[in-house]
N, C-alpha and C positions, 0 to 999 in steps of 0.2 A: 351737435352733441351725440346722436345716434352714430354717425361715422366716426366721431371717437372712442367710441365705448365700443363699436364690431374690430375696429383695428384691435384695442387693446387687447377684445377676446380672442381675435384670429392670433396674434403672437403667443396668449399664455395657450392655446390649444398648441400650437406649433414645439412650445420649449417642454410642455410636458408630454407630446408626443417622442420627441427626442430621449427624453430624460429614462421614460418606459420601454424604449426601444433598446437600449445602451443596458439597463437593468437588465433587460430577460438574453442579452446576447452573454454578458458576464454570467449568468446563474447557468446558462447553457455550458459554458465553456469550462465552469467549476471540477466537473468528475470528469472530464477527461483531461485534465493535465498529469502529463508524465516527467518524473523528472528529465534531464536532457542527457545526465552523465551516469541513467542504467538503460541497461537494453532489456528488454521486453522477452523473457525464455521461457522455454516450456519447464513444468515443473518435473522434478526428478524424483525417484525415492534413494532414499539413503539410509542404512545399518550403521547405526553408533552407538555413543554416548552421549548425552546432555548430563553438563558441566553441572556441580552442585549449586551453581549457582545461576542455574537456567537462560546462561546470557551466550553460554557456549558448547561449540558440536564437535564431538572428534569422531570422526567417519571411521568405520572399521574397515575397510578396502586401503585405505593408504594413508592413516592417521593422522589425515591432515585438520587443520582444526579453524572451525568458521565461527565467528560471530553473528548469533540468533537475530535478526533485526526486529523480530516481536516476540519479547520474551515471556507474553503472556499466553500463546498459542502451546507451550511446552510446561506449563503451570501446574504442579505436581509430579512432572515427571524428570526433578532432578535427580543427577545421579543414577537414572536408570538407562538399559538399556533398550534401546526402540527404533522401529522405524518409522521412516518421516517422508513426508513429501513435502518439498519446497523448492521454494524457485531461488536459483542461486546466481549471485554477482560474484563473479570473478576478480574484478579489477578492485573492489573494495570488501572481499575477501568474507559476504555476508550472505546468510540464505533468511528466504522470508519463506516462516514455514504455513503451510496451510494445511496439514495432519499429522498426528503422532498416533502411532500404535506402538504398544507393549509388544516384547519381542516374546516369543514363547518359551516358557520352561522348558529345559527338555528334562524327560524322565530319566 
């Protein structure tokens, strides 16, 4: 009876050793995933526009025109003109911004 009850113990020690092991490797791995189809850029500044509708950018250097990918980063500043730092995709034609500044009046 004792060697059956140390077996039993030694496997549920073994399967929740596993089970804990397998969790913290998952919770590790959580904030570092990167999508696989953006590349990883330095951020840039950029003079434009944000679109009335805060979801779009048109660059004033060559009026090209990008979709905001968090368009709560530019929140109150539709329609104005500003500059911004974000990091921009190319291939899917979006910048994710991480500042906006008001541009200045001039007198």
């Amino acid at each position: 009876m004792k060697r059956l009850t140390l077996i039993a113990f030694a496997i549920l020690l073994l399967m929740s050793l596993t089970a804990f092991a397998q969790y913290t490797s998952d919770q590790q791995g959580m904030g570092q995933q990167t999508p696989t189809n953006e590349k990883a850029t330095k951020a840039v500044t950029l003079s434009g526009k944000i679109g009335d509708d805060g979801k779009t950018f048109v660059s004033d250097k060559d009026n090209k025109n990008w979709m905001i990918s968090n368009p709560d980063a530019v929140k109150g500043h539709e329609g104005h003109e500003v500059k911004i730092k974000a990091h921009e995709n190319a291939a899917t034609n979006e910048l994710q911004v991480t500042s906006v500044k008001m541009k200045s009046e001039k007198k």
